[in-house]
C-alpha positions in Angstrom: -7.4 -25.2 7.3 -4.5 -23.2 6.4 -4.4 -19.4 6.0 -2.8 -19.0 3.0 -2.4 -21.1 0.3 -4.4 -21.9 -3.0 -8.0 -21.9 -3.1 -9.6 -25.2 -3.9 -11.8 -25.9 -6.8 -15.1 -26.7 -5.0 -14.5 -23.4 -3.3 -13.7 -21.2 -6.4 -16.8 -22.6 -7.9 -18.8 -22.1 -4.9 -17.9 -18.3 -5.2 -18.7 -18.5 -8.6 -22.2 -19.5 -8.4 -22.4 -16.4 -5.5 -20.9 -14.0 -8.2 -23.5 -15.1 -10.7 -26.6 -15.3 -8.2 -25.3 -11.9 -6.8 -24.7 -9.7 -10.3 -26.9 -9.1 -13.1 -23.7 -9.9 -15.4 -19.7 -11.7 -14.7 -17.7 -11.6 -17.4 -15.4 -14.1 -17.9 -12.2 -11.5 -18.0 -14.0 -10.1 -13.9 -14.1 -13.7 -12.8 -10.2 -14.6 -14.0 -9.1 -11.3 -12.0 -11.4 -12.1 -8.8 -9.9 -15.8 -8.6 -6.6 -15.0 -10.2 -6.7 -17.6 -12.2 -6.6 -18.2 -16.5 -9.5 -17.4 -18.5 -9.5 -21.5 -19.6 -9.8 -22.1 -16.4 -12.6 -20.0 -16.1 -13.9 -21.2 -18.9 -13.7 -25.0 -17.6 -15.1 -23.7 -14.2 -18.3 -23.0 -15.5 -18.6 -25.7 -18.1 -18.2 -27.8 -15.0 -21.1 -26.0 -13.1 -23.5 -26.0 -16.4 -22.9 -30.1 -16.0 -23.7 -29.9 -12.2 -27.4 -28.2 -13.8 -26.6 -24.8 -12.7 -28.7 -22.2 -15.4 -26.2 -20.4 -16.9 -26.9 -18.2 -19.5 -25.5 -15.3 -21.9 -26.2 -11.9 -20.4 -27.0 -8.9 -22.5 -23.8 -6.9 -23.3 -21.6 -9.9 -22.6 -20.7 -12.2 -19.8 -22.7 -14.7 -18.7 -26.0 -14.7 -15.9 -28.2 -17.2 -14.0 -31.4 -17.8 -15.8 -34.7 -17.9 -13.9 -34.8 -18.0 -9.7 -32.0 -20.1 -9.0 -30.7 -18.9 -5.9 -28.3 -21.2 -3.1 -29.0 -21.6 0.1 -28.0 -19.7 3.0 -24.4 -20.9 3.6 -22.7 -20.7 6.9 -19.0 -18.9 6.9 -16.0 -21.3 7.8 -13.2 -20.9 10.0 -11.0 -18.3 8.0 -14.0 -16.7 6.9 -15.0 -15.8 10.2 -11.4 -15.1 11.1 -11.3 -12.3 7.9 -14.4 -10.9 9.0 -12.9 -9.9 12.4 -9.8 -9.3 11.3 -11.8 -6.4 8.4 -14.0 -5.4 11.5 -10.8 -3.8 12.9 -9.9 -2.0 10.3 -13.4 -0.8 9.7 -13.4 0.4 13.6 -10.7 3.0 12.5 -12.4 4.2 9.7 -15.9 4.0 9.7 -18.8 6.5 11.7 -20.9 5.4 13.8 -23.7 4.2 11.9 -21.1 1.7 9.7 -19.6 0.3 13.1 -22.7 0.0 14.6 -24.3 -1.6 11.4 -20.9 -3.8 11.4 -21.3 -5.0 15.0 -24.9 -6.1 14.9 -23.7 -8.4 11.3 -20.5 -10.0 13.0 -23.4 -10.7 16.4 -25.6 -12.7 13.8 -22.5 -14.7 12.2 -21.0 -15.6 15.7 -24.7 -16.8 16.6 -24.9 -19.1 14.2 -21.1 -20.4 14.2 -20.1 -23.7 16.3 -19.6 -23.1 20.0 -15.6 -23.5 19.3 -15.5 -21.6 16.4 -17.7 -18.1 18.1 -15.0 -18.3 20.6 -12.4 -18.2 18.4 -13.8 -15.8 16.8 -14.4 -13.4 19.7 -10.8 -14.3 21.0 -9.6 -12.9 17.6 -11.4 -10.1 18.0 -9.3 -9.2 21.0 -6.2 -9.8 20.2 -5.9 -8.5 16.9 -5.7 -4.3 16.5 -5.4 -1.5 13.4 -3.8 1.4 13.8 -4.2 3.7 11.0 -4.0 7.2 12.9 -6.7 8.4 10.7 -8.2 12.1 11.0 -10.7 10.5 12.9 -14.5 9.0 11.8 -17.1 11.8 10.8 -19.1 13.0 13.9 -22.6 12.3 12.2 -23.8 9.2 10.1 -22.8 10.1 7.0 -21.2 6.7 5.2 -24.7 4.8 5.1 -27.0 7.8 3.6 -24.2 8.5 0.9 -23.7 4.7 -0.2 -27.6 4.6 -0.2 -27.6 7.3 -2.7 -24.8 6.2 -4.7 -26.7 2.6 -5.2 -29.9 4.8 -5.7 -28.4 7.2 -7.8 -29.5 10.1 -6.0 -28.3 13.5 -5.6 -27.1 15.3 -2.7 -26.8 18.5 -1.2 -24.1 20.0 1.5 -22.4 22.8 2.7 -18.5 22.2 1.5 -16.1 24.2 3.6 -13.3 24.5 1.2 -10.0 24.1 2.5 -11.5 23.6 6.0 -12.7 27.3 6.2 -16.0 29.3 7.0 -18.4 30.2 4.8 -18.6 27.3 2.8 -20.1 27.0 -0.8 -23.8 25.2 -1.2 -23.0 22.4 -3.4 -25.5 20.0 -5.5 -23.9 16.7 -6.2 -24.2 13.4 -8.5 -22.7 11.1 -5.7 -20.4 8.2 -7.6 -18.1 6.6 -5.0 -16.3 6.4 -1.5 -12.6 6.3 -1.1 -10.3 6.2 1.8 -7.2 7.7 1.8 -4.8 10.1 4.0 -6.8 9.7 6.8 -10.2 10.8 5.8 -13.1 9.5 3.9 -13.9 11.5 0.5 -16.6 11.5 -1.5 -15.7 11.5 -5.4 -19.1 13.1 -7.2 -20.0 15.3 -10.4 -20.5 18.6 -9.1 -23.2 20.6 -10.6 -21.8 23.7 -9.7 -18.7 23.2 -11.0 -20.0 21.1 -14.1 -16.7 18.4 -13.1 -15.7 15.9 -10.9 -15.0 16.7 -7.5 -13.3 15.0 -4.6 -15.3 16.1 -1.2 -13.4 15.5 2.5 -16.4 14.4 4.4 -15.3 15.9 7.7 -15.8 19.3 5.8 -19.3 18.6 4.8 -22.2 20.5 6.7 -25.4 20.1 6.3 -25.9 16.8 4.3 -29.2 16.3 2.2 -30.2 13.6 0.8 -32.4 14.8 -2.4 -35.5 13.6 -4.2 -34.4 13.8 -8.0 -32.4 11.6 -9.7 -29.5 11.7 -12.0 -28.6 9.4 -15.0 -25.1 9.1 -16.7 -21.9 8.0 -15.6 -23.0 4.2 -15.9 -19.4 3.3 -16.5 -17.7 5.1 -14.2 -15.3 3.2 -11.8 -13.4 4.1 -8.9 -10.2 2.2 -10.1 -10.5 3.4 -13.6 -11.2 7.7 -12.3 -7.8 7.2 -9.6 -5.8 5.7 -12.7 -6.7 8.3 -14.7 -6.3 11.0 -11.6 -2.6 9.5 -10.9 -2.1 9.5 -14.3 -2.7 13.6 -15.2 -0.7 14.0 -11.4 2.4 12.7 -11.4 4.3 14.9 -13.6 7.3 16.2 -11.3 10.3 13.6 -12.0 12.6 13.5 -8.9 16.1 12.0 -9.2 17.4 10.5 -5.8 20.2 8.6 -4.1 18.8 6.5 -1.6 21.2 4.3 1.3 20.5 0.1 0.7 19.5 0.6 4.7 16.5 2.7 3.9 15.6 1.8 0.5 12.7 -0.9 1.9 11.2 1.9 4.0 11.1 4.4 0.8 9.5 2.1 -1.6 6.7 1.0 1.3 6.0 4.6 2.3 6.7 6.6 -1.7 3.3 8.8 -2.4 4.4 9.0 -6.1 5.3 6.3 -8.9 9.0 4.6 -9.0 9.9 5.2 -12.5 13.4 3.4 -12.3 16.3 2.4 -10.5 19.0 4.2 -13.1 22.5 3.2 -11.3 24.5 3.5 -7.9 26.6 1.2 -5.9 26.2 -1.9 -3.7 25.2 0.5 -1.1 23.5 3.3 -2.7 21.0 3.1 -5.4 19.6 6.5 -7.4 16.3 6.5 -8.4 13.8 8.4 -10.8 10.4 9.0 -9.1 7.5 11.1 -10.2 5.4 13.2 -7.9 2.1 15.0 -7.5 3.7 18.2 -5.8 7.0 18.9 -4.1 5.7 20.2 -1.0 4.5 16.9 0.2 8.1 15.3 -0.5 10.0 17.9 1.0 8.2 16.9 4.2 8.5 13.4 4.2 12.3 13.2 3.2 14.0 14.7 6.2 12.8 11.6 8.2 15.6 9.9 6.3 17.8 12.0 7.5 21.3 10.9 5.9 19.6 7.6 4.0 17.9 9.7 1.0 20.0 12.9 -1.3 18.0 14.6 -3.9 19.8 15.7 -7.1 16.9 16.8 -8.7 15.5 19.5 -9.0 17.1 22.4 -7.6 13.8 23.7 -6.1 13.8 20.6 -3.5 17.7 20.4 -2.8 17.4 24.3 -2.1 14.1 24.0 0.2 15.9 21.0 2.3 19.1 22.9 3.0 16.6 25.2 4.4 15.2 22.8 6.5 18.7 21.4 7.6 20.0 24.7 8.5 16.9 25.5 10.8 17.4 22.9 12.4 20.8 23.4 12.6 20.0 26.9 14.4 17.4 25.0 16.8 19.6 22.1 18.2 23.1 24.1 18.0 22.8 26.4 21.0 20.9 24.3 23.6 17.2 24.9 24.3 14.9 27.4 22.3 13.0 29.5 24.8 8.9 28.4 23.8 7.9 31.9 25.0 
């Protein structure tokens, strides 16, 4: 079975009948996004699967639900199944504390048990061959992933000692957990705070102390991790950037930009300028000097004035042999 390539139909309508036995509602706008396919397709998908006898009904507020206890059986994974497990295990080893990678390696035991001989071995084979290196900050010390998620689903509250900014004393916090999100190397915890009557992003390798409480909180039904980060990038990005950057480093820059490519607005063959948007112009004026020559800014003045600094320092550090490190 190839690894990429369209799925088939008996395959998107299997996962179909999982998305209906697994939620209590699928619209039919979620299920043309999860499959990437047209709504009439989705629509013909489960006309299809009513025909077959499957109990599909409307579900309150819209979308559609199975009716009654209809429920498949147990399915063994195929090949690339397997093979996308392992290859997500990786990743998650990077990541994840030690409760999640312990939690992840007892799961992937019980798959391999029940795969074919041929296929457990290519699966542990995989496993070996096949590395992630993310150079994160480094999982949490404690178990802290599986308690928070817990609480999330449970809609529980939580309390913890944050140490803003990484420093001592920190502030006793009381939150209304919502999600997790990865990113830069450390997992954070997006909640309402109390105490700050707003939302909050919390590092979790500055959280102390972690409770999980007894009340409850209601509200925030709708929220969504996609939808708050849109709506975070969107109030962020407000510094425009102009740029010439060299055709030979132009694939790098658009692979590694922390920002939003507004426009290519002219150049040559071999260099093209650009209009970015950025969250802060500290964080750029530290990634740019490892294009050395490839990237110029032009604007603003503010940036062009704190690279020339860097240039000339280390100008001054490479110009007269060694510094002495005492």
């Amino acid at each position: 079975m190839p690894w990429y390539g369209e799925m088939n139909r008996i395959d998107r309508l299997t996962g179909t009948i999982l998305l209906l036995q697994t939620r209590r509602r699928v619209t039919v706008e979620e299920l043309a996004g999860h499959w990437e396919v047209s709504e009439r397709t989705v629509f013909r998908d489960l006309a299809a699967l009513g025909e077959m006898g499957l109990p599909i009904g409307e579900a309150e507020g819209g979308g559609y639900r199975l009716v009654g206890n209809f429920a498949l059986p147990p399915l063994l994974v195929d090949e690339d199944e397997a093979a996308a497990l392992a290859l997500a295990a990786a990743a998650t080893e990077e990541i994840a504390d030690v409760a999640v990678r312990r939690a992840l390696r007892s799961a992937l035991t019980k798959i391999q048990a029940v795969l074919p001989k041929e296929r457990r071995e290519a699966m542990a084979r995989l496993r070996e061959v096949v590395g992630v290196w993310l150079c994160p900050g480094g999982p949490s010390a404690d178990a802290a992933l599986l308690p928070i998620r817990r609480a999330i689903l449970d809609r529980t509250c939580l309390e913890f000692v944050y140490l803003t900014g990484g420093h001592r004393p920190g502030n006793r916090r009381k939150v209304e957990p919502l999600g997790l999100l990865y990113y830069a190397g450390h997992w954070h915890l997006l909640a309402f705070c109390r105490w700050r009557r707003d939302f909050r992003d919390f590092r979790l390798d500055r959280v102390e102390g972690l409770t999980v409480c007894e009340d409850r909180f209601s509200g925030h039904e709708t929220f969504s991790i996609r939808t708050h980060l849109a709506g975070e990038i969107a109030r962020s990005e407000k510094i425009p950037v102009r740029l010439k950057v060299a055709k030979a480093a132009l694939d790098r820059f658009r692979r590694e930009l922390v920002g939003t490519l507004v426009a290519e607005t002219g150049g040559s063959r071999e260099i093209r300028e650009l209009s970015i948007l950025v969250p802060s112009l500290e964080g750029l004026a530290c990634w740019l000097p490892g294009f050395g020559a490839g990237v110029e800014v032009c604007d603003p003045p503010a940036l062009r004035a704190r690279l020339r600094a860097t240039a000339q320092a280390m100008v001054r550090i490479y110009s007269d042999g060694l510094s002495d490190p005492t």
